[in-house]
ChimeraX commands (.cxc) that place a marker at each C-alpha (Angstrom):
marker #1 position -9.47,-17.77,-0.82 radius 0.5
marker #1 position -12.24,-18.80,0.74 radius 0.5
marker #1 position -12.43,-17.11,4.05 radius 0.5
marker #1 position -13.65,-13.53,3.80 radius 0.5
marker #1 position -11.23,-10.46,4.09 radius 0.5
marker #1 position -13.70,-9.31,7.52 radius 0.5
marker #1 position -12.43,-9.04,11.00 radius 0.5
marker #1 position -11.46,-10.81,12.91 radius 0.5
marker #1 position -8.42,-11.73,11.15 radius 0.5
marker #1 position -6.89,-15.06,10.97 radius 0.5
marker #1 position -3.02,-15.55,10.01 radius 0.5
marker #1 position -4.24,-16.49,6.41 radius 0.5
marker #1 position -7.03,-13.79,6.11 radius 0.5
marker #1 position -4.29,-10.95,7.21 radius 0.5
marker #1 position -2.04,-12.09,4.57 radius 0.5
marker #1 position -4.15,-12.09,1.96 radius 0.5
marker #1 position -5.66,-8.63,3.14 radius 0.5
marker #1 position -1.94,-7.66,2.71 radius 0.5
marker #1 position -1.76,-8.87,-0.39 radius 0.5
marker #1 position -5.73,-7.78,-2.02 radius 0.5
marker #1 position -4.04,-3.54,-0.69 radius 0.5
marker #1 position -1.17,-3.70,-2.41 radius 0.5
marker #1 position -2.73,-5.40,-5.66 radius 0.5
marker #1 position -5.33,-2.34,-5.41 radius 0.5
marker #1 position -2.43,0.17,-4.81 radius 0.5
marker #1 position -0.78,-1.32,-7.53 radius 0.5
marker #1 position -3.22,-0.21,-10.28 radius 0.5
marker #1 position -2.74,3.49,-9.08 radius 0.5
marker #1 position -6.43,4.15,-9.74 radius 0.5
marker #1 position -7.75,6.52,-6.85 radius 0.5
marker #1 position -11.11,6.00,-7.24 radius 0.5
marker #1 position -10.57,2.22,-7.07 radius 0.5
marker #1 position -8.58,2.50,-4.35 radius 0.5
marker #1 position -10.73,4.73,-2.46 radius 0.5
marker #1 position -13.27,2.22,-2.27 radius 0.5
marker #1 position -11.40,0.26,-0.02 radius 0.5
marker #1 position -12.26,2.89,2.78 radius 0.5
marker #1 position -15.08,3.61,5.00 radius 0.5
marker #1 position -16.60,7.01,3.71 radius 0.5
marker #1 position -15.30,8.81,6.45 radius 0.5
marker #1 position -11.73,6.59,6.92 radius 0.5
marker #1 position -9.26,8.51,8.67 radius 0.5
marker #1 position -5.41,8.92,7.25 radius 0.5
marker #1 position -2.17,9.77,8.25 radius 0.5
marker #1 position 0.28,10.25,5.70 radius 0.5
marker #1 position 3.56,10.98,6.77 radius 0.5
marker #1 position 2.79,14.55,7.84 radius 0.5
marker #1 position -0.92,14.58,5.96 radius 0.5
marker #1 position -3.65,14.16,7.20 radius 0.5
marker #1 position -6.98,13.12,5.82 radius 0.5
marker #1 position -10.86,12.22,6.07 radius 0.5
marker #1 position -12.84,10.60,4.10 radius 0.5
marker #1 position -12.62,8.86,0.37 radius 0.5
marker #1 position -12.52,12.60,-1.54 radius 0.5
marker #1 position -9.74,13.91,0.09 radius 0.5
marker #1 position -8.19,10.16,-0.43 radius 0.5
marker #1 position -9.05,10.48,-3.78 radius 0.5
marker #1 position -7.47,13.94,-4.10 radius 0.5
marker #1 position -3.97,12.87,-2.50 radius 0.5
marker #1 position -3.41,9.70,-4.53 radius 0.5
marker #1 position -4.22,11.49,-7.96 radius 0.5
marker #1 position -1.47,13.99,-7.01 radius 0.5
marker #1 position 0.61,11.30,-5.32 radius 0.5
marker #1 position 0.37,9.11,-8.68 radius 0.5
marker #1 position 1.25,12.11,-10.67 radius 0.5
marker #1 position 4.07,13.14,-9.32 radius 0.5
marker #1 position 5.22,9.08,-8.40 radius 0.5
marker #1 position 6.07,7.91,-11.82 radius 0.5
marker #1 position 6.09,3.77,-12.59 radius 0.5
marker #1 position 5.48,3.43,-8.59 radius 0.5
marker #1 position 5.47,-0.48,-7.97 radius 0.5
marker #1 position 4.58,-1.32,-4.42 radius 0.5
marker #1 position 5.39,-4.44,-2.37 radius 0.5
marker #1 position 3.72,-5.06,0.97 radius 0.5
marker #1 position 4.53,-7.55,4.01 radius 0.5
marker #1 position 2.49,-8.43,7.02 radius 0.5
marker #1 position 3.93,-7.89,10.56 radius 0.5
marker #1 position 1.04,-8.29,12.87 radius 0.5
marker #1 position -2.42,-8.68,13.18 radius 0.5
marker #1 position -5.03,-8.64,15.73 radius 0.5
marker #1 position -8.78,-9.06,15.70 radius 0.5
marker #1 position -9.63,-5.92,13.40 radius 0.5
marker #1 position -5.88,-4.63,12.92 radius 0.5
marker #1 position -3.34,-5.25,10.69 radius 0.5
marker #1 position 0.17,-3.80,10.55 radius 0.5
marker #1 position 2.32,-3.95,7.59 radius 0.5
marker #1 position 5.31,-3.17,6.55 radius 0.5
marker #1 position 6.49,-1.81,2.61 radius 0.5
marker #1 position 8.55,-0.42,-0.05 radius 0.5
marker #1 position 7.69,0.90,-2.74 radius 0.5
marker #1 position 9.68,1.82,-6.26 radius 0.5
marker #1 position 9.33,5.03,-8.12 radius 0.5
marker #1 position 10.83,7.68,-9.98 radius 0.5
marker #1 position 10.50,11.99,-10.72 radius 0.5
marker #1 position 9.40,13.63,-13.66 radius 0.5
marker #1 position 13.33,14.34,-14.28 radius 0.5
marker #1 position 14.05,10.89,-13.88 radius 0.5
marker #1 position 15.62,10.43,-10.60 radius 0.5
marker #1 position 14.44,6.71,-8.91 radius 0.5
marker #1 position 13.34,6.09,-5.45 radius 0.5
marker #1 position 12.75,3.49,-2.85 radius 0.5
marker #1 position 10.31,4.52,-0.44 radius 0.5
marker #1 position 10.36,2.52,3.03 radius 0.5
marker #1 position 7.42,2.33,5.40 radius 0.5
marker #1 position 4.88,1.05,8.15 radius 0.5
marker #1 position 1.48,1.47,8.07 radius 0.5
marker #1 position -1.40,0.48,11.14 radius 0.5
marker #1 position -4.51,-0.33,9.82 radius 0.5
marker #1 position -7.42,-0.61,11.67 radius 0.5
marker #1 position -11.25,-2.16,10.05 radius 0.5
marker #1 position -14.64,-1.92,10.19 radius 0.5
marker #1 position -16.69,-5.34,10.52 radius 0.5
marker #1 position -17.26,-4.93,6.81 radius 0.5
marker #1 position -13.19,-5.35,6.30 radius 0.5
marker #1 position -13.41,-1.72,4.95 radius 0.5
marker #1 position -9.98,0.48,6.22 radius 0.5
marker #1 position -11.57,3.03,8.82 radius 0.5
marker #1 position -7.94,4.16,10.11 radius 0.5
marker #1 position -4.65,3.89,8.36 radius 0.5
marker #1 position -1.29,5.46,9.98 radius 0.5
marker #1 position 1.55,5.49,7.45 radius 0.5
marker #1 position 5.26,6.48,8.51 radius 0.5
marker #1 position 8.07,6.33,4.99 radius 0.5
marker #1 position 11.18,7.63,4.11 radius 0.5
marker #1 position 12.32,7.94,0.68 radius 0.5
marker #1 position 15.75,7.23,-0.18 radius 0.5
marker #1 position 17.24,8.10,-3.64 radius 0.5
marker #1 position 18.22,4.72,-5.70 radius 0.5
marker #1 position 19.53,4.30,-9.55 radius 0.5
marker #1 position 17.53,2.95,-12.00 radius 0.5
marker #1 position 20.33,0.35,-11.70 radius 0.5
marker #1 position 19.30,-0.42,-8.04 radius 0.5
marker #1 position 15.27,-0.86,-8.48 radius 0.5
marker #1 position 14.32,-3.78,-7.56 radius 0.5
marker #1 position 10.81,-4.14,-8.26 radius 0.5
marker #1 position 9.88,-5.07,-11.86 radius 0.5
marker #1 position 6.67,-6.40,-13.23 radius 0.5
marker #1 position 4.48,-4.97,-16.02 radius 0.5
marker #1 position 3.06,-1.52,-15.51 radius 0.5
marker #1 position 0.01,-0.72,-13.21 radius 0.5
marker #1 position -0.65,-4.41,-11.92 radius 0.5
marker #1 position -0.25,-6.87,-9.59 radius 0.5
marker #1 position 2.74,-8.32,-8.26 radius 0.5
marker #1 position 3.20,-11.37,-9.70 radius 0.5
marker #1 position 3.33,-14.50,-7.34 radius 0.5
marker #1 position 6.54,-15.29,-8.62 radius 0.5
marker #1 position 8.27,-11.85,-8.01 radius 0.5
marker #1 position 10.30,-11.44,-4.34 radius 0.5
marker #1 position 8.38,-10.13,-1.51 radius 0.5
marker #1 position 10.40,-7.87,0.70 radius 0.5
marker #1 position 12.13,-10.26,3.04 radius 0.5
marker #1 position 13.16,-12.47,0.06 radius 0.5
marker #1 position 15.01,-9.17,-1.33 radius 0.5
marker #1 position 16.44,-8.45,1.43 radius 0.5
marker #1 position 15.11,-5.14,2.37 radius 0.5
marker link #1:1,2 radius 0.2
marker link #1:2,3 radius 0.2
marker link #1:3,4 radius 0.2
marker link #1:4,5 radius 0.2
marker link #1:5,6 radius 0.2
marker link #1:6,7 radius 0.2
marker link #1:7,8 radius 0.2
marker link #1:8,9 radius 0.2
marker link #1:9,10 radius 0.2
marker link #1:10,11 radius 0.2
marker link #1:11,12 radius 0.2
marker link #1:12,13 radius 0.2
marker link #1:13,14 radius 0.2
marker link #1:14,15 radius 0.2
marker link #1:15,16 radius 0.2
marker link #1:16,17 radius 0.2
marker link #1:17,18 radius 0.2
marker link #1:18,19 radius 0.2
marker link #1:19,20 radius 0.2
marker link #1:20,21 radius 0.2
marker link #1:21,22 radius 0.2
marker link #1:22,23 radius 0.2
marker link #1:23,24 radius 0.2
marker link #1:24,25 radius 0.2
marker link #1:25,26 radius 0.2
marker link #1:26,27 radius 0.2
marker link #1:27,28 radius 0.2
marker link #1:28,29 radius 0.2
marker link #1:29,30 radius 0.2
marker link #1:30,31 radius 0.2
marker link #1:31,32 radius 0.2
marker link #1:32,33 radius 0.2
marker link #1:33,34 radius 0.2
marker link #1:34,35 radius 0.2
marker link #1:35,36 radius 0.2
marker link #1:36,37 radius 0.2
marker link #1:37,38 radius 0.2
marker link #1:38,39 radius 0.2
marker link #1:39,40 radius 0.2
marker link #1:40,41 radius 0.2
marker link #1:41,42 radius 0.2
marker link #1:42,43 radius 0.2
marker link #1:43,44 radius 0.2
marker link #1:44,45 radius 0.2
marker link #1:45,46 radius 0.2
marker link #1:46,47 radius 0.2
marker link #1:47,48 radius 0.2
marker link #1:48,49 radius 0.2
marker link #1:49,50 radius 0.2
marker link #1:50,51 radius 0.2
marker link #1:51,52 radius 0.2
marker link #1:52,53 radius 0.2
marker link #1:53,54 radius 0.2
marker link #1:54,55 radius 0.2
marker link #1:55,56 radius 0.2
marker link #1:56,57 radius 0.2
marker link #1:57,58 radius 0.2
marker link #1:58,59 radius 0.2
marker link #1:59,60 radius 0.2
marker link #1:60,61 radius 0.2
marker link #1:61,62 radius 0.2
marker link #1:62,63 radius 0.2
marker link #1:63,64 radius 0.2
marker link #1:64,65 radius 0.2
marker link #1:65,66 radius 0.2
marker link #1:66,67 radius 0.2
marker link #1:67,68 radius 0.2
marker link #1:68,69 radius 0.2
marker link #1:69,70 radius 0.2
marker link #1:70,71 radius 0.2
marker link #1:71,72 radius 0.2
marker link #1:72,73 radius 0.2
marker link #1:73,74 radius 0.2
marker link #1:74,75 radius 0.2
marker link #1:75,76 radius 0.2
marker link #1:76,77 radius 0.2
marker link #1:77,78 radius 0.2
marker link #1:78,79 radius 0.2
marker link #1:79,80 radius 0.2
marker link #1:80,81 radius 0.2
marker link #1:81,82 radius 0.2
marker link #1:82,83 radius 0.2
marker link #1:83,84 radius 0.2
marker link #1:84,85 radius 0.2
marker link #1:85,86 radius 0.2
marker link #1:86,87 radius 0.2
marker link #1:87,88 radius 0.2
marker link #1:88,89 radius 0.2
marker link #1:89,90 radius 0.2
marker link #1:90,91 radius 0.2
marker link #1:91,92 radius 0.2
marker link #1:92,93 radius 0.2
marker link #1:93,94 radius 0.2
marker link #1:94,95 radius 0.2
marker link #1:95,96 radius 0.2
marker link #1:96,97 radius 0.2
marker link #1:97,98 radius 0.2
marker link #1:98,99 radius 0.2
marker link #1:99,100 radius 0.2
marker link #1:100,101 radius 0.2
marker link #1:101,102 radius 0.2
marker link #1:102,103 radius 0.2
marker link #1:103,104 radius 0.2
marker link #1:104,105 radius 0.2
marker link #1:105,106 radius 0.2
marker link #1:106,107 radius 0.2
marker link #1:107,108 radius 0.2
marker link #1:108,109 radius 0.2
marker link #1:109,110 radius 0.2
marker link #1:110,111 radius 0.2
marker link #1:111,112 radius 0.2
marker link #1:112,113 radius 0.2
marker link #1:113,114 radius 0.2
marker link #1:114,115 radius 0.2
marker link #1:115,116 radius 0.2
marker link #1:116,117 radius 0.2
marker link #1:117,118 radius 0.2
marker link #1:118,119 radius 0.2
marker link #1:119,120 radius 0.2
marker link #1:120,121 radius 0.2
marker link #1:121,122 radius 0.2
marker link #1:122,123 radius 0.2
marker link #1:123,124 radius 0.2
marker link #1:124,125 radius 0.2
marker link #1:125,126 radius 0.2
marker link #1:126,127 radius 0.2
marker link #1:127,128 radius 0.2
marker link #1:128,129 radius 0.2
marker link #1:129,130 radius 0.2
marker link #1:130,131 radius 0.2
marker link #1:131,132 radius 0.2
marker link #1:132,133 radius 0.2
marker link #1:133,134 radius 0.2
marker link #1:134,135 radius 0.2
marker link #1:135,136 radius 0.2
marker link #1:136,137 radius 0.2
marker link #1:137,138 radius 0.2
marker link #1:138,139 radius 0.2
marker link #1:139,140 radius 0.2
marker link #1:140,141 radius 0.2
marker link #1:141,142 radius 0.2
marker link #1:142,143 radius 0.2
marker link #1:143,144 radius 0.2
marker link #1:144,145 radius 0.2
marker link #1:145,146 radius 0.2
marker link #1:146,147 radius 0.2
marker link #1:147,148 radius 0.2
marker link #1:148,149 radius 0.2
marker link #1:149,150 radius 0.2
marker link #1:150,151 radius 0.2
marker link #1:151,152 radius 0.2
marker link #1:152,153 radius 0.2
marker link #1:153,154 radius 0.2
marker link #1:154,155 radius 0.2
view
């Protein structure tokens, strides 16, 4: 694409800023990932809450740890000039094996240089067999275009 990934967003820019965070979650690399904030980004995480890249750094390496194969697939709901709101599931299992779907919505909110200075994240987990995943693609990368998004799986 073309068109930067800057507010303010277009229809096609917010997609593909969709779709460019949940490639980069998809690696499960925290630093990486990090670097998609503003130094002092704010964060809330269900019931955590956060400040700045470090302590972003600090959650996902504990969050990646203990969410095994974690597979992530993101949808845009709305956008404004420097907001985006998505919603997600994402795939992932326990260290004793037990799977997991993980539902969510997250408000995003930019600085002019399209780095996240605000993200507010509500999920709920719900326990799923290995049977019932839905999400399969190679290990720690992106989705691939031909894989479902979440409306064309039905959740």
């Amino acid at each position: 694409m073309s068109q930067p990934l800057v507010p303010p967003f277009t229809l096609a820019g917010a997609t593909a800023k969709v779709r460019a965070g949940e490639n980069l979650w998809n690696t499960r690399d925290p630093q990486r990932v990090a670097l998609g904030y503003t130094p002092d980004s704010r964060w809330r995480n269900r019931s955590t809450f956060l400040r700045g890249r470090a302590e972003i750094i600090e959650f996902l390496a504990g969050k990646w740890a203990a969410e095994l194969d974690y597979r992530l697939i993101k949808e845009l709901w709305a956008y404004g000039d420097d907001r985006i709101a998505v919603r997600f599931a994402y795939e992932y299992h326990d260290a004793d094996g037990r799977w997991f779907r993980a539902y969510g919505n997250e408000n995003w909110e930019f600085a002019a240089d399209g780095l996240m200075k605000t993200r507010h994240a509500s999920i709920n987990d719900v326990p799923i067999t290995e049977s019932d995943r839905l999400f399969h693609w190679d290990d720690s990368g992106p989705r691939p275009d031909d894989h479902p998004g979440l409306s064309e799986l039905g959740l």
